[in-house]
N, C-alpha and C positions, 0 to 999 in steps of 0.2 A: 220151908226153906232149910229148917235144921235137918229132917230126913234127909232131904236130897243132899246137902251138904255131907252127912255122914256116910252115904250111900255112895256119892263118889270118891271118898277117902278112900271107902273101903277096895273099892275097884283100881283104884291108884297106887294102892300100899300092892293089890296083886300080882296088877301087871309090872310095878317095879321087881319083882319077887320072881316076874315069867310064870308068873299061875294064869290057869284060864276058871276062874270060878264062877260057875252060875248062881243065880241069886238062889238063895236060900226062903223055906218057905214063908218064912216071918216077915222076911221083906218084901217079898210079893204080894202079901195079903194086907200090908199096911200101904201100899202103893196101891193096892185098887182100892183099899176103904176109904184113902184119899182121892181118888180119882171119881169114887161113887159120891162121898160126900157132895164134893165142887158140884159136878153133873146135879144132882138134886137141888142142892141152892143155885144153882143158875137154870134149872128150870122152874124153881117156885119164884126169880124175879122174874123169867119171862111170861109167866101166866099171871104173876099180879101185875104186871105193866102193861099189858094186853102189845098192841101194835107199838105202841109208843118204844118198847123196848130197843127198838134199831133206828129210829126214825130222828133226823138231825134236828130235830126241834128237843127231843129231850137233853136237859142240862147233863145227866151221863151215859150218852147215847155214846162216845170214844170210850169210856171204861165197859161200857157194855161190850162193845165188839171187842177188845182187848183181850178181857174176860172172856167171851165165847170162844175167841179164840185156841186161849192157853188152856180151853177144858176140854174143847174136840182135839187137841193136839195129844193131851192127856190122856183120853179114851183112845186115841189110836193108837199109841205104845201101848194100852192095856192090850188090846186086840190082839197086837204082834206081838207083845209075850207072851199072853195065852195060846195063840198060835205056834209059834217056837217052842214050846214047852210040851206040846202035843205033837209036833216034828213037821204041820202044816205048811209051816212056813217060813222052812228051814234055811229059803234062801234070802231073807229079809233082814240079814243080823245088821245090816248097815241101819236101816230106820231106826234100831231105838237109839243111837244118837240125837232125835230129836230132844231128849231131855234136858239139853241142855237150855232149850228154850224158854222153858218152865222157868229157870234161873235168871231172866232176863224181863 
């Protein structure tokens, strides 16, 4: 939450400023090592919870989907930055607004 928190300062102090800055490579690379980490630990509780993982008998079968949620959310801005950054998918610049979800 403190990344993201300083990540959007930093995007707020610019566009107050009229800059259009692209993220820079440091932040890029600690936003996917975060988006890698998440992804890893929520597939090592999906493979030790076996089916149970999703299934409403489990006591945290709501934070489970919660959680999967906000990590496929997470890989899919990685995606479309990765993409944008390579000029793939130059017309996607509205989705990474999803990040704000992350914050919720």
């Amino acid at each position: 939450a403190v990344f993201i928190g300083i990540e959007v300062q930093a995007d707020i102090s610019a566009a107050e400023a009229g800059e259009v800055v692209a993220k820079d490579l440091v932040s890029s690379s600690v936003g996917f090592t975060f988006t890698s980490l998440f992804l890893i630990e929520l597939l090592m509780r999906a493979t030790s919870e076996g089916w149970d993982f999703l299934k409403c008998t489990s006591t945290d079968w709501t934070w489970n989907i919660f959680d999967s949620i906000i990590v496929l959310v997470s890989v899919f801005e990685a995606v479309v930055e990765a993409g944008e950054s390579s000029s793939m998918l130059s017309g996607m610049n509205g989705l990474t607004g999803l990040r704000t979800l992350r914050i919720v």
